[in-house]
Biotite code that builds the C-alpha atoms (Angstrom):
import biotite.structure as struc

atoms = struc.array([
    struc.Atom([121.227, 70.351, 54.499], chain_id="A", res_id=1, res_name="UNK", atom_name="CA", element="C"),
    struc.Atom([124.186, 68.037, 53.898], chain_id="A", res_id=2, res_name="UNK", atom_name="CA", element="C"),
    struc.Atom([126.064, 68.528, 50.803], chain_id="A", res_id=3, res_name="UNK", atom_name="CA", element="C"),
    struc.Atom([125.909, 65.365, 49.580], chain_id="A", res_id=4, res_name="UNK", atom_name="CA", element="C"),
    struc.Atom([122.043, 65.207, 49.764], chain_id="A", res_id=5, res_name="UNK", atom_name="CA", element="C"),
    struc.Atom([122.088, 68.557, 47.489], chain_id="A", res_id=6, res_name="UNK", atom_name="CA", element="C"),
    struc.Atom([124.868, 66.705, 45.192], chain_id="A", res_id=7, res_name="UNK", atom_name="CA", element="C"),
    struc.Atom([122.196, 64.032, 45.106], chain_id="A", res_id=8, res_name="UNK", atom_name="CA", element="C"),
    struc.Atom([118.966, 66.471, 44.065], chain_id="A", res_id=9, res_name="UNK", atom_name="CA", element="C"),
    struc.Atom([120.758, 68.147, 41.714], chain_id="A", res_id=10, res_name="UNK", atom_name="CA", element="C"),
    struc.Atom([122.119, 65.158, 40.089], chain_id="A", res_id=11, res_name="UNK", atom_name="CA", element="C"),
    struc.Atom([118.368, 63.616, 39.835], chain_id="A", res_id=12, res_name="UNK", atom_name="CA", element="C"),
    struc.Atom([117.310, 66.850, 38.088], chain_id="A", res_id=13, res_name="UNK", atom_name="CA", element="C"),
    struc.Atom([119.488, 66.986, 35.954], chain_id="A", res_id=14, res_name="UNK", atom_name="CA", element="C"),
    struc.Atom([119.078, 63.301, 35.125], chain_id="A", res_id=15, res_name="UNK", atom_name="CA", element="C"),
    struc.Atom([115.467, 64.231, 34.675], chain_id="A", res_id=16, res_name="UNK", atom_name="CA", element="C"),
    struc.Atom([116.197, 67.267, 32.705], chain_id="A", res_id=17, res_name="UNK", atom_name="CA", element="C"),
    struc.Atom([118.009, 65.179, 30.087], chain_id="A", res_id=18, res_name="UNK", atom_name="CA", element="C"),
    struc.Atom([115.510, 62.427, 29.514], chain_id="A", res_id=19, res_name="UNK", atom_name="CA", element="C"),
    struc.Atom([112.628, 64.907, 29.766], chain_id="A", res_id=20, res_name="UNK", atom_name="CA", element="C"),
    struc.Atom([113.821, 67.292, 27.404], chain_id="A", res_id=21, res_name="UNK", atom_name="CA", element="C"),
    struc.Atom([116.154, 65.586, 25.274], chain_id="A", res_id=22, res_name="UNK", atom_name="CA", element="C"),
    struc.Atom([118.769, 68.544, 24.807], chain_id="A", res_id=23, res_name="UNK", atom_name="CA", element="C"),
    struc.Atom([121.467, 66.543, 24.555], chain_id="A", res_id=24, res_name="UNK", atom_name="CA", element="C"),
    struc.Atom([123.325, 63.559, 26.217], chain_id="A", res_id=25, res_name="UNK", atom_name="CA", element="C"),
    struc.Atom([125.527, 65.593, 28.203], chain_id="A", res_id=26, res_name="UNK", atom_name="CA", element="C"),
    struc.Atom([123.405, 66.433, 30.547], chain_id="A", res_id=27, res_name="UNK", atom_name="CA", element="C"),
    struc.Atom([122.563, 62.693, 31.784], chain_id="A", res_id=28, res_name="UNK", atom_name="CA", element="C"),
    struc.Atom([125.897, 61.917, 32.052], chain_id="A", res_id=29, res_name="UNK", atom_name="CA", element="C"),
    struc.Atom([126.922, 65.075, 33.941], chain_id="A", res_id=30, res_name="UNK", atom_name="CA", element="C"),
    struc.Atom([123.409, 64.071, 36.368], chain_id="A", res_id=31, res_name="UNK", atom_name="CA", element="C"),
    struc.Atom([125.048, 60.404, 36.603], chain_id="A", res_id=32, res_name="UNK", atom_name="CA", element="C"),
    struc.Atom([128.427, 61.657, 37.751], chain_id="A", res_id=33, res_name="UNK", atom_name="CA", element="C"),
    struc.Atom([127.035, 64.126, 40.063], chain_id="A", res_id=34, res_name="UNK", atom_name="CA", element="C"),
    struc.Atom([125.149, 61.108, 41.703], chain_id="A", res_id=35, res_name="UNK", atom_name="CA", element="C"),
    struc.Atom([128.040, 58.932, 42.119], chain_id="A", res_id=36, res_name="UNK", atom_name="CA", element="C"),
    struc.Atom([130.563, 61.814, 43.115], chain_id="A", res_id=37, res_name="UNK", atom_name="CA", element="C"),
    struc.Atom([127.338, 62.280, 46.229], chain_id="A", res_id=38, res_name="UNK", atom_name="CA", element="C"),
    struc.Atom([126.667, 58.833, 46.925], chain_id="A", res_id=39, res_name="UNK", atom_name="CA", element="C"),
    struc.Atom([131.158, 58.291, 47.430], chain_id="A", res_id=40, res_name="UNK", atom_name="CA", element="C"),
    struc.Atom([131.337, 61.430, 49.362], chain_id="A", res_id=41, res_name="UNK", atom_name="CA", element="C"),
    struc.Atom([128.342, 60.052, 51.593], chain_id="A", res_id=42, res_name="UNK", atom_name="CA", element="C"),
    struc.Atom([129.558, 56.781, 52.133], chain_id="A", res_id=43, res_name="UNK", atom_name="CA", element="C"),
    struc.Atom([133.056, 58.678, 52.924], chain_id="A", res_id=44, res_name="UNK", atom_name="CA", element="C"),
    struc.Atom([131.430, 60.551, 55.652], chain_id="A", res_id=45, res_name="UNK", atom_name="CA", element="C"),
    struc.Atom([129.820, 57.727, 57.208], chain_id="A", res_id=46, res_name="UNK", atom_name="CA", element="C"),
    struc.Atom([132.882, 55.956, 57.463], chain_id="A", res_id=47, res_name="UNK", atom_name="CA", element="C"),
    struc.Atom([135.333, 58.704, 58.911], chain_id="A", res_id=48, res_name="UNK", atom_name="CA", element="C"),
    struc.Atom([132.268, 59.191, 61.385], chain_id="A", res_id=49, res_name="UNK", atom_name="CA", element="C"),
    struc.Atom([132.426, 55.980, 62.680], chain_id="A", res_id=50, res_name="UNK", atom_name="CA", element="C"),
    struc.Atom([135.722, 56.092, 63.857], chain_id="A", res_id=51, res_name="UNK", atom_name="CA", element="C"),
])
């Protein structure tokens, strides 16, 4: 499995886990910057591929 796809699970859940439960903010913006941090390093990889 590619790490940014496991970046990108684990940011959903926690996204999820901080609406669902409500334990505190912190967790949906630690889920947000764990899905942008994936989504860059995936769009890095596909461009160093390419060349």
């Amino acid at each position: 499995m590619p790490t940014w796809l496991i970046l990108i699970i684990i940011g959903a859940v926690l996204l999820i886990l901080g609406v669902a439960t409500g334990i505190g903010q912190w967790l949906i913006w630690i889920g947000v910057a764990v899905l942008v941090v994936s989504l860059i390093l995936a769009l890095v990889g596909r461009g160093s591929s390419r060349v």
